[in-house]
N, CA, C, O and CB atoms as a CASP TS submission, in Angstrom:
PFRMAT TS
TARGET T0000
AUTHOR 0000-0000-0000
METHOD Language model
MODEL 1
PARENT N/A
ATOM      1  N   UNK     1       0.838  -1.173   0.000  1.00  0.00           N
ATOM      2  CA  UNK     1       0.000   0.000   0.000  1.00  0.00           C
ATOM      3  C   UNK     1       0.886   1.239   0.000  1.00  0.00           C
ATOM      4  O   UNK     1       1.929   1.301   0.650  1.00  0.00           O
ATOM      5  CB  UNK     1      -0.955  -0.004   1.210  1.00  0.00           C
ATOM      6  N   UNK     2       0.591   1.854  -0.478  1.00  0.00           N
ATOM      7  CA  UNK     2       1.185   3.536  -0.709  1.00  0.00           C
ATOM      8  C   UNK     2       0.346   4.658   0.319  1.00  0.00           C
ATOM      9  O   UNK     2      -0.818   4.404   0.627  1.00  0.00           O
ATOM     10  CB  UNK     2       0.819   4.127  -2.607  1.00  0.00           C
ATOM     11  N   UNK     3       0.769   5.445   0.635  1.00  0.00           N
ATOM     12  CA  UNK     3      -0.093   6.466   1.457  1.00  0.00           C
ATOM     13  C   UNK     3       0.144   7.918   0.128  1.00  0.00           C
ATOM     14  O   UNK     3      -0.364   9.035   0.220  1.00  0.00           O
ATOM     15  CB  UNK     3       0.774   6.815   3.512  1.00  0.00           C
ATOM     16  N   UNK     4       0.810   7.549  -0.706  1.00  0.00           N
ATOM     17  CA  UNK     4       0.758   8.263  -1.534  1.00  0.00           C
ATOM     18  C   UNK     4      -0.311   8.161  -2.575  1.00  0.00           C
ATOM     19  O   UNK     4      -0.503   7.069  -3.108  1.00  0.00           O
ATOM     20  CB  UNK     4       1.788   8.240  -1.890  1.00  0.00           C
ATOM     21  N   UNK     5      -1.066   9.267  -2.929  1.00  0.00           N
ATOM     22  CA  UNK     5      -2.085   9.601  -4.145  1.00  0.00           C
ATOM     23  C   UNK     5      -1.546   9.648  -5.647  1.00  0.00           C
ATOM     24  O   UNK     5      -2.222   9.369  -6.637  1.00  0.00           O
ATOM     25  CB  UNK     5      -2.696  11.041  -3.890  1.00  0.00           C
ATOM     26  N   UNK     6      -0.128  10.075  -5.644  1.00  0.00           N
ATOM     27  CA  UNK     6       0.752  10.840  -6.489  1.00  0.00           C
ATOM     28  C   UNK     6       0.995   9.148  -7.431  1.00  0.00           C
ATOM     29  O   UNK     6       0.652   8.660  -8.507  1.00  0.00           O
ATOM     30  CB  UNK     6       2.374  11.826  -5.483  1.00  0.00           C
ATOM     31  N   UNK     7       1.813   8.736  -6.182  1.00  0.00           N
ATOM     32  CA  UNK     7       2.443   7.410  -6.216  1.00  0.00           C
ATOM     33  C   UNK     7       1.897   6.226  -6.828  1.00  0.00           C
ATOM     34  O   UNK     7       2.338   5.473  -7.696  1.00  0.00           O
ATOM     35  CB  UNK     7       2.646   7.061  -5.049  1.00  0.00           C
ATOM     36  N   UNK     8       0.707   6.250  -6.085  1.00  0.00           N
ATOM     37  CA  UNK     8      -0.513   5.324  -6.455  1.00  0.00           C
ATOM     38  C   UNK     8      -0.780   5.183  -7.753  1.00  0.00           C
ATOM     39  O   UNK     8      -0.780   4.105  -8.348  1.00  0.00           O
ATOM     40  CB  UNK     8      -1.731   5.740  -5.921  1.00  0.00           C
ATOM     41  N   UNK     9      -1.092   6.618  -8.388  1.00  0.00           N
ATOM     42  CA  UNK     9      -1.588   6.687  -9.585  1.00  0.00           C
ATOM     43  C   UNK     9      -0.154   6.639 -10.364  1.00  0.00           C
ATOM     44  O   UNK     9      -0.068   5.571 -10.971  1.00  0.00           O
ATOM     45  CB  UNK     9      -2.580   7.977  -9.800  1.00  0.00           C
ATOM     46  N   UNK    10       0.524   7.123 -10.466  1.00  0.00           N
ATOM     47  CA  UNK    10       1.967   6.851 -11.354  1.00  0.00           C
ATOM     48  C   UNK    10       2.117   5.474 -11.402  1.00  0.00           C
ATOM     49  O   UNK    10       2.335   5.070 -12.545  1.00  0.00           O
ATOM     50  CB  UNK    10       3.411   7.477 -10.699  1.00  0.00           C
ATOM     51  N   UNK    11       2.066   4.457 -10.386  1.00  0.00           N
ATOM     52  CA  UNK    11       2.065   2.821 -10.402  1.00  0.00           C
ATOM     53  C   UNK    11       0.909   2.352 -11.114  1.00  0.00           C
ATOM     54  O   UNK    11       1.136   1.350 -11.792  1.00  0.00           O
ATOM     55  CB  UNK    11       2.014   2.135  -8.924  1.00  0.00           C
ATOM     56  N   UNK    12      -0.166   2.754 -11.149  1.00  0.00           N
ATOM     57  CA  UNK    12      -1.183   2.362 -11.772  1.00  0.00           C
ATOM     58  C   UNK    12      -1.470   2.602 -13.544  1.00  0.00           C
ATOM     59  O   UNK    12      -2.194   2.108 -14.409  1.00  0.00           O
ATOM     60  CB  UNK    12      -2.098   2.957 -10.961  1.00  0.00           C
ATOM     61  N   UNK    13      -0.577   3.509 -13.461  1.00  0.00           N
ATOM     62  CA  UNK    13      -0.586   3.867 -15.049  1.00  0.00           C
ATOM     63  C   UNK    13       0.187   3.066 -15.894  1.00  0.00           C
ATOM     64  O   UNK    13      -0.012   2.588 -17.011  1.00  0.00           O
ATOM     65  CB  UNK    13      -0.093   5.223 -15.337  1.00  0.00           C
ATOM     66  N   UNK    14       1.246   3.025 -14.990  1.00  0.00           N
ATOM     67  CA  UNK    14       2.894   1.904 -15.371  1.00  0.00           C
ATOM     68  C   UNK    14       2.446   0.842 -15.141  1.00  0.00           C
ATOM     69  O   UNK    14       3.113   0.157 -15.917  1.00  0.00           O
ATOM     70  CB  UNK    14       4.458   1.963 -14.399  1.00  0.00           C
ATOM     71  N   UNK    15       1.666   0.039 -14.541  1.00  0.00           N
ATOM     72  CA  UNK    15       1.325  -1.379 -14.429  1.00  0.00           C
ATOM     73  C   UNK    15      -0.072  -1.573 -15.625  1.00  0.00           C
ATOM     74  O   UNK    15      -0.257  -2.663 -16.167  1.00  0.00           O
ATOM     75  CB  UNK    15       0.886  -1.752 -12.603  1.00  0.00           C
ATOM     76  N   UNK    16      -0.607  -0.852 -15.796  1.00  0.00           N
ATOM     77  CA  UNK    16      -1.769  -0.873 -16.878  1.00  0.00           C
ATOM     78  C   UNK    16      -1.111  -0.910 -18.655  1.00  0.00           C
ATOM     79  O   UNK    16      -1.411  -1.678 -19.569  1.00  0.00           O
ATOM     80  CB  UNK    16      -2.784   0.752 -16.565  1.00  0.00           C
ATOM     81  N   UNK    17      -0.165   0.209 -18.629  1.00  0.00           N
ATOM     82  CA  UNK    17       0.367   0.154 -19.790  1.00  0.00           C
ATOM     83  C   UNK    17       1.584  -0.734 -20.161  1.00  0.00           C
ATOM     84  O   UNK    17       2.132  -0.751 -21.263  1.00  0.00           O
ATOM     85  CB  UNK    17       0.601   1.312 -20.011  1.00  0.00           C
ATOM     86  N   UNK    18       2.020  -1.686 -18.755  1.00  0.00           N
ATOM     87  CA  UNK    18       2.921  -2.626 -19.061  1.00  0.00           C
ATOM     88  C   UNK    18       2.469  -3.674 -19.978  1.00  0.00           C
ATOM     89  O   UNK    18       2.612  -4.105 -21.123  1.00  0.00           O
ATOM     90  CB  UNK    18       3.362  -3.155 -17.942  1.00  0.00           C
ATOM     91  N   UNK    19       1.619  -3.927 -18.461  1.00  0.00           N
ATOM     92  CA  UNK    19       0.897  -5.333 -18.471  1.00  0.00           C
ATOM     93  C   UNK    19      -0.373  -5.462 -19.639  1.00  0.00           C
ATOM     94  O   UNK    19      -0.825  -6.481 -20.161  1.00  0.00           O
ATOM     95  CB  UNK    19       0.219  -5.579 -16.858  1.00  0.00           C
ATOM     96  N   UNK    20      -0.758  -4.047 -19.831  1.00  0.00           N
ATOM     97  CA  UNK    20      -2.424  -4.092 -21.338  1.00  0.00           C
ATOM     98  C   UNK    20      -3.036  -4.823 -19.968  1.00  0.00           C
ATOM     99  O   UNK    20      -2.903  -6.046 -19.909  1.00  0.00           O
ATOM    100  CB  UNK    20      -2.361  -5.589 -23.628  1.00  0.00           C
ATOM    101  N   UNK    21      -3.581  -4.262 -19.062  1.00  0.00           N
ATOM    102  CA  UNK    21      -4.787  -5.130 -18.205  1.00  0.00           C
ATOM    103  C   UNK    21      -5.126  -3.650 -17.609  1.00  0.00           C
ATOM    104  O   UNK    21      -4.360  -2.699 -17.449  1.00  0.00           O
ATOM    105  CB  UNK    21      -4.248  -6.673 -16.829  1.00  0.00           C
ATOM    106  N   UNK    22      -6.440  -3.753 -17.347  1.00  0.00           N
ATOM    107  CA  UNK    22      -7.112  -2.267 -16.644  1.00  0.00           C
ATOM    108  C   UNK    22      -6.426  -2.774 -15.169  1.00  0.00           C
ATOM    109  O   UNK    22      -6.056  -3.890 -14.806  1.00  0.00           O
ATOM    110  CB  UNK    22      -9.349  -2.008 -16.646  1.00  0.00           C
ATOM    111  N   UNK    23      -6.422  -1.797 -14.660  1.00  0.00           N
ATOM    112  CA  UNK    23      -5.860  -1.243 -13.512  1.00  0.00           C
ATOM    113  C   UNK    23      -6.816  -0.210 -12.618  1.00  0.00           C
ATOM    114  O   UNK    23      -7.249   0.813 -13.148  1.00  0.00           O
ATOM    115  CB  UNK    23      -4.622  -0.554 -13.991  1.00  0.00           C
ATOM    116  N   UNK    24      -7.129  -0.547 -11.187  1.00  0.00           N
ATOM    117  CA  UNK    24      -7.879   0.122 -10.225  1.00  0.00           C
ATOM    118  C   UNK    24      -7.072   1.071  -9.217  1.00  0.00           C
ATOM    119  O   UNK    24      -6.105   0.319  -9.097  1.00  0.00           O
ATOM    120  CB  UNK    24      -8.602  -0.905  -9.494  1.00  0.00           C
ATOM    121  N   UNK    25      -6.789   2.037  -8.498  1.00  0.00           N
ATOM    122  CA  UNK    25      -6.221   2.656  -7.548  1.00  0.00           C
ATOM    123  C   UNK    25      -7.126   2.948  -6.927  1.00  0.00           C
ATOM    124  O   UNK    25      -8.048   3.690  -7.264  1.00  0.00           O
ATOM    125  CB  UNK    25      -5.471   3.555  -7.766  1.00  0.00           C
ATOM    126  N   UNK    26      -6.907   2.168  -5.526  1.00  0.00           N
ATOM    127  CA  UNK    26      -8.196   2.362  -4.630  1.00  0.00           C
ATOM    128  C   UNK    26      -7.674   3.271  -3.511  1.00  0.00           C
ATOM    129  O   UNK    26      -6.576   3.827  -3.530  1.00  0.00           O
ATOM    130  CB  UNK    26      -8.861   0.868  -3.984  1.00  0.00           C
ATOM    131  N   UNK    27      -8.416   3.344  -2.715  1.00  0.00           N
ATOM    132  CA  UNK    27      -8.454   3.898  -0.912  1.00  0.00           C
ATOM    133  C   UNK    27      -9.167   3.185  -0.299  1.00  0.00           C
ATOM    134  O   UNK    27     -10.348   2.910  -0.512  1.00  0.00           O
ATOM    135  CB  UNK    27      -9.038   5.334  -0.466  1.00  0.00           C
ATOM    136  N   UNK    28      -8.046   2.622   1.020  1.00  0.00           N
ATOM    137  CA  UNK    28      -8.056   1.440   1.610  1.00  0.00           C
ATOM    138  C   UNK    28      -9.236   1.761   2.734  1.00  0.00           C
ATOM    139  O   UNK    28      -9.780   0.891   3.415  1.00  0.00           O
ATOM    140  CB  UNK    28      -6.538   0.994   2.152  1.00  0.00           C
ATOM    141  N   UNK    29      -9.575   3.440   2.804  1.00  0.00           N
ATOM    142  CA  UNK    29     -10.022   3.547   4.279  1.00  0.00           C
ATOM    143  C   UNK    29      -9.293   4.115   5.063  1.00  0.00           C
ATOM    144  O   UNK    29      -9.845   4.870   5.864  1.00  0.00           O
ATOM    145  CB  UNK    29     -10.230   2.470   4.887  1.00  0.00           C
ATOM    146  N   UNK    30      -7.996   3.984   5.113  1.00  0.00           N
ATOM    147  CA  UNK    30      -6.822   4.084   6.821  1.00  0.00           C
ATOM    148  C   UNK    30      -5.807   5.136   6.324  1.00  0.00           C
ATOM    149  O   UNK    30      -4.690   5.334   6.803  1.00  0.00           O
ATOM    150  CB  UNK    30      -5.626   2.220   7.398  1.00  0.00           C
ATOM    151  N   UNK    31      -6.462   5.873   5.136  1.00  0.00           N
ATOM    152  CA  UNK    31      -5.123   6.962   4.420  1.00  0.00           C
ATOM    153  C   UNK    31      -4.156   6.115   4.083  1.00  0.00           C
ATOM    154  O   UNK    31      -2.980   6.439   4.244  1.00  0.00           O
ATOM    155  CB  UNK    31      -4.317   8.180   5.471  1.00  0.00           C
ATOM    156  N   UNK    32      -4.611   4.548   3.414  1.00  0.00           N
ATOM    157  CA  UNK    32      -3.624   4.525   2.172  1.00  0.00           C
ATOM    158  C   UNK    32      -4.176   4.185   0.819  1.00  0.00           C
ATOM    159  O   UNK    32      -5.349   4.075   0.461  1.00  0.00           O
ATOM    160  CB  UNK    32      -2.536   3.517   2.401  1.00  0.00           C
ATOM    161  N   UNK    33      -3.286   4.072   0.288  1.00  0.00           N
ATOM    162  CA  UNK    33      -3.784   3.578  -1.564  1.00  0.00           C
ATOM    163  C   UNK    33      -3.532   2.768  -2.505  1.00  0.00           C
ATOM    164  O   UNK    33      -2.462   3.009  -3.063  1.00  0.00           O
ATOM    165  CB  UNK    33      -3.599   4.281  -2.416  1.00  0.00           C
ATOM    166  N   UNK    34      -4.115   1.876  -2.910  1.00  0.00           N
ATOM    167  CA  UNK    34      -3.494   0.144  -3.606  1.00  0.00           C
ATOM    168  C   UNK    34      -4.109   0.603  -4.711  1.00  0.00           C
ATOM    169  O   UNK    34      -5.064   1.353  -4.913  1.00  0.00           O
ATOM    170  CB  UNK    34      -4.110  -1.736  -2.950  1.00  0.00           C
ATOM    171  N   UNK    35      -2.932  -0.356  -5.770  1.00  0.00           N
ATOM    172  CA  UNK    35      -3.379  -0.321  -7.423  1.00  0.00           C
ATOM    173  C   UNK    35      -3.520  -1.658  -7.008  1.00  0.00           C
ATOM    174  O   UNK    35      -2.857  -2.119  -6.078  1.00  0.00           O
ATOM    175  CB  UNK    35      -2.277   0.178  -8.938  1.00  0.00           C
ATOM    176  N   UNK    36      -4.564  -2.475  -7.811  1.00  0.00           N
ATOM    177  CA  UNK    36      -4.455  -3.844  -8.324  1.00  0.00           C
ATOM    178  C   UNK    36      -4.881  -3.894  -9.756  1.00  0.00           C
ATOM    179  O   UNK    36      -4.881  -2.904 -10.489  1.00  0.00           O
ATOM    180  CB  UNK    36      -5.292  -4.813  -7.498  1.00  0.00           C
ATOM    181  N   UNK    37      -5.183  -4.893 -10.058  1.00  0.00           N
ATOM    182  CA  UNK    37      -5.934  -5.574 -11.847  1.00  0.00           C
ATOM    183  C   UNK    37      -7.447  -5.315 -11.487  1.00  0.00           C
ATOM    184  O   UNK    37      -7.924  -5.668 -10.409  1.00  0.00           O
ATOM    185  CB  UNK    37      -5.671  -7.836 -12.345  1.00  0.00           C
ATOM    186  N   UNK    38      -8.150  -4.686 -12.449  1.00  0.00           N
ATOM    187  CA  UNK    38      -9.267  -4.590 -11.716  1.00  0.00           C
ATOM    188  C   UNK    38     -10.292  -5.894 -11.804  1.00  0.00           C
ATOM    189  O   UNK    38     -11.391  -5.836 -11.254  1.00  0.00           O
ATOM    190  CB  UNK    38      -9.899  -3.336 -12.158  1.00  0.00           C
ATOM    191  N   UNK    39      -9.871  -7.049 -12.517  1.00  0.00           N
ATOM    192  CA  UNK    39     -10.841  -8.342 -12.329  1.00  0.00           C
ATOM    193  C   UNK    39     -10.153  -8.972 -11.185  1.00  0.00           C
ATOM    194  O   UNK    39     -10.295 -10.182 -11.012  1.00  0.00           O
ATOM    195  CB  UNK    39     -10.971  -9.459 -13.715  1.00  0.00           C
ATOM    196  N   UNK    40      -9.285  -8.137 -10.238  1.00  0.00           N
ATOM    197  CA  UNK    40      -9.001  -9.036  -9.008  1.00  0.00           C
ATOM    198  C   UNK    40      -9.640  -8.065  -7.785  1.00  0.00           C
ATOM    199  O   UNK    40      -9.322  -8.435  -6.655  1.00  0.00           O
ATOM    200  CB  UNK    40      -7.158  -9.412  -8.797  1.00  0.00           C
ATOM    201  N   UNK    41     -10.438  -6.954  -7.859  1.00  0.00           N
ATOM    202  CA  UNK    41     -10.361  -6.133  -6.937  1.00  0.00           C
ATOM    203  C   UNK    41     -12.280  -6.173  -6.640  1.00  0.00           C
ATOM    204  O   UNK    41     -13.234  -5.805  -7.324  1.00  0.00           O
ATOM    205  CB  UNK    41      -9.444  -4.602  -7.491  1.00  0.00           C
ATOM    206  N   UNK    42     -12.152  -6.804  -5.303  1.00  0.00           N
ATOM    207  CA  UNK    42     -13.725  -6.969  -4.966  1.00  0.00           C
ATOM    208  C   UNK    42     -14.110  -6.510  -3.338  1.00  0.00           C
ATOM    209  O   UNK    42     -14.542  -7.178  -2.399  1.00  0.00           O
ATOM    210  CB  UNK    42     -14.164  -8.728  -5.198  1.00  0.00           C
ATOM    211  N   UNK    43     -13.730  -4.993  -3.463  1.00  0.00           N
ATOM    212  CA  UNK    43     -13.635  -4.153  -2.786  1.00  0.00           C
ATOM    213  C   UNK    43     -14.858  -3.236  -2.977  1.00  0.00           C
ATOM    214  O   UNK    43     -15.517  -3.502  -3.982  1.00  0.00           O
ATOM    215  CB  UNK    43     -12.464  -3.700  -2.947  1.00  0.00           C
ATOM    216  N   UNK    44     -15.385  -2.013  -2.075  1.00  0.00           N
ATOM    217  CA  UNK    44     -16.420  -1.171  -2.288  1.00  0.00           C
ATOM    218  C   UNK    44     -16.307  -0.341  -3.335  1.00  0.00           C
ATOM    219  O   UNK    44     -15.526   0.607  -3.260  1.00  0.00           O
ATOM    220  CB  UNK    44     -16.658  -0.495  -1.287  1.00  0.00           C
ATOM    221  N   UNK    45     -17.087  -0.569  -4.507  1.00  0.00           N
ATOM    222  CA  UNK    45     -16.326   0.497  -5.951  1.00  0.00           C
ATOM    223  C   UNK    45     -16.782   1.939  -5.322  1.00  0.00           C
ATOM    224  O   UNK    45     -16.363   2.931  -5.918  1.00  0.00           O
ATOM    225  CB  UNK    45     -17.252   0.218  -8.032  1.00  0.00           C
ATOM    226  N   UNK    46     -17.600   2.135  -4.175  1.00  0.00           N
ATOM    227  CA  UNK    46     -17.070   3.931  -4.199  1.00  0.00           C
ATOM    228  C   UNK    46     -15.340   3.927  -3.505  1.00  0.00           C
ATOM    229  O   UNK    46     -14.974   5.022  -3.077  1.00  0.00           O
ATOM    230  CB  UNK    46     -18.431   5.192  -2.775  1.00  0.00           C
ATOM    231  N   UNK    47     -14.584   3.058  -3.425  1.00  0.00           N
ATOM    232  CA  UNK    47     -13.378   3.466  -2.963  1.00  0.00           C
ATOM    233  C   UNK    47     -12.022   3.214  -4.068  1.00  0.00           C
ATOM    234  O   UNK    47     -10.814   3.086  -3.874  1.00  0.00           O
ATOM    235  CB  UNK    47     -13.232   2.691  -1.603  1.00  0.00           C
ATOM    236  N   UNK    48     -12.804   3.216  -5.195  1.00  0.00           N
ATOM    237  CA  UNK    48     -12.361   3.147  -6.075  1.00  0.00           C
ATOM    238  C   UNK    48     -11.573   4.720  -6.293  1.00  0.00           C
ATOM    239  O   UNK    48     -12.390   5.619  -6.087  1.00  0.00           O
ATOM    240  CB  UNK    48     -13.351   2.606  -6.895  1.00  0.00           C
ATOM    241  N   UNK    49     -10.447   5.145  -6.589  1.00  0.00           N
ATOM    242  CA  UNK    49     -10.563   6.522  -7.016  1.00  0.00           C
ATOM    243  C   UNK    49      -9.976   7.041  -8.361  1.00  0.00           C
ATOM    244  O   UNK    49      -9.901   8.220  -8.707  1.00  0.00           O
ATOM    245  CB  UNK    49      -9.997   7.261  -6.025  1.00  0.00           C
ATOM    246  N   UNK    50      -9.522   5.808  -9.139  1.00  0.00           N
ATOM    247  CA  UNK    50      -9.171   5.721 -10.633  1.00  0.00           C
ATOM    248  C   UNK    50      -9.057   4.709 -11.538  1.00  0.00           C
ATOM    249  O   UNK    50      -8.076   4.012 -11.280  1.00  0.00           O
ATOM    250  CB  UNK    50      -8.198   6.132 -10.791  1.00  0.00           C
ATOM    251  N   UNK    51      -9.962   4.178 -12.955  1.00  0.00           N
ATOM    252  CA  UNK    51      -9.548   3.114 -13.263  1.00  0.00           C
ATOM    253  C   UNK    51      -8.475   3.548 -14.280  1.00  0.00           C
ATOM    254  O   UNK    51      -8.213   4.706 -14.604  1.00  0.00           O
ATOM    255  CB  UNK    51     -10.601   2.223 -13.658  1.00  0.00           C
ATOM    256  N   UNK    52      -7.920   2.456 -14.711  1.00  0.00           N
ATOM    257  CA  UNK    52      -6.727   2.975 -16.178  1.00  0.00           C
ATOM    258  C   UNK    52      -7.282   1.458 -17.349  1.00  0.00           C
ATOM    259  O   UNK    52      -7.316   0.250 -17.114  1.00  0.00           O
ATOM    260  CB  UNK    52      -4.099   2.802 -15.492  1.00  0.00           C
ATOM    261  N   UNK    53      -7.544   2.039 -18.256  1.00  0.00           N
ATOM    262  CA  UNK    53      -8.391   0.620 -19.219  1.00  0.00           C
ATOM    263  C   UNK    53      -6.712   1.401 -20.571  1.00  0.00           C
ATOM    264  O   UNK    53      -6.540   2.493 -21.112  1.00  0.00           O
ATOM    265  CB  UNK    53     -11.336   1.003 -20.040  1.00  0.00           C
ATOM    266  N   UNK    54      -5.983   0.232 -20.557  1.00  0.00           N
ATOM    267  CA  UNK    54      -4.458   0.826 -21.751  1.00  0.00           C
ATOM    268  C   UNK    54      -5.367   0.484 -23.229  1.00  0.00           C
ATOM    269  O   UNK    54      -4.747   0.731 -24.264  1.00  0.00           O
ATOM    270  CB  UNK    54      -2.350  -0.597 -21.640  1.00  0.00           C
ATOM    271  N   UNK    55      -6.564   0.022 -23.359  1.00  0.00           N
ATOM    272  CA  UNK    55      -7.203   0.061 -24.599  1.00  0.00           C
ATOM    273  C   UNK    55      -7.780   1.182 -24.982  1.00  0.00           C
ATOM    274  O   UNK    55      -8.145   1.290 -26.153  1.00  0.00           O
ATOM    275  CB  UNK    55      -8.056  -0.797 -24.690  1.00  0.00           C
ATOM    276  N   UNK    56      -7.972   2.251 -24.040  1.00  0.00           N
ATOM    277  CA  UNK    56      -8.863   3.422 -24.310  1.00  0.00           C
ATOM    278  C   UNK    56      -8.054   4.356 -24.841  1.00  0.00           C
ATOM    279  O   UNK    56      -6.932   4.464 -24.347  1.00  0.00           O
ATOM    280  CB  UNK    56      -9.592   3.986 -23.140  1.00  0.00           C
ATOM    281  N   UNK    57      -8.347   5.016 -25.683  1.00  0.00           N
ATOM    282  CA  UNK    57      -7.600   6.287 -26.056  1.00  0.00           C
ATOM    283  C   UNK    57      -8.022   7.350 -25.438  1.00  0.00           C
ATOM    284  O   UNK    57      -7.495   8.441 -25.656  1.00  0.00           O
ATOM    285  CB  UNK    57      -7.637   6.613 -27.378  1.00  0.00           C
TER
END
């Protein structure tokens, strides 16, 4: 987990456009912030706070 917003999303962009898989950056709740894959993330989607889809223009 990152407590960074900045961070979060810079990892989430770089793991989306590595990997070609959408990518979620959530908020955990406790002031921090996780990227995962978003067909692995079954968490509350309002704590969602960015997806990244590397197919979208």
């Amino acid at each position: 987990m990152s407590r960074n917003l900045t961070f979060a999303h810079a990892r989430g962009w770089d793991l989306a456009n590595t990997l070609m898989i959408c990518v979620v950056v959530f908020h955990d709740g406790t002031g921090d912030y996780g990227v995962m894959p978003s067909t692995e993330y079954d968490g509350d989607p309002a704590a969602i706070v960015h997806e990244f889809d590397p197919f979208q223009s």
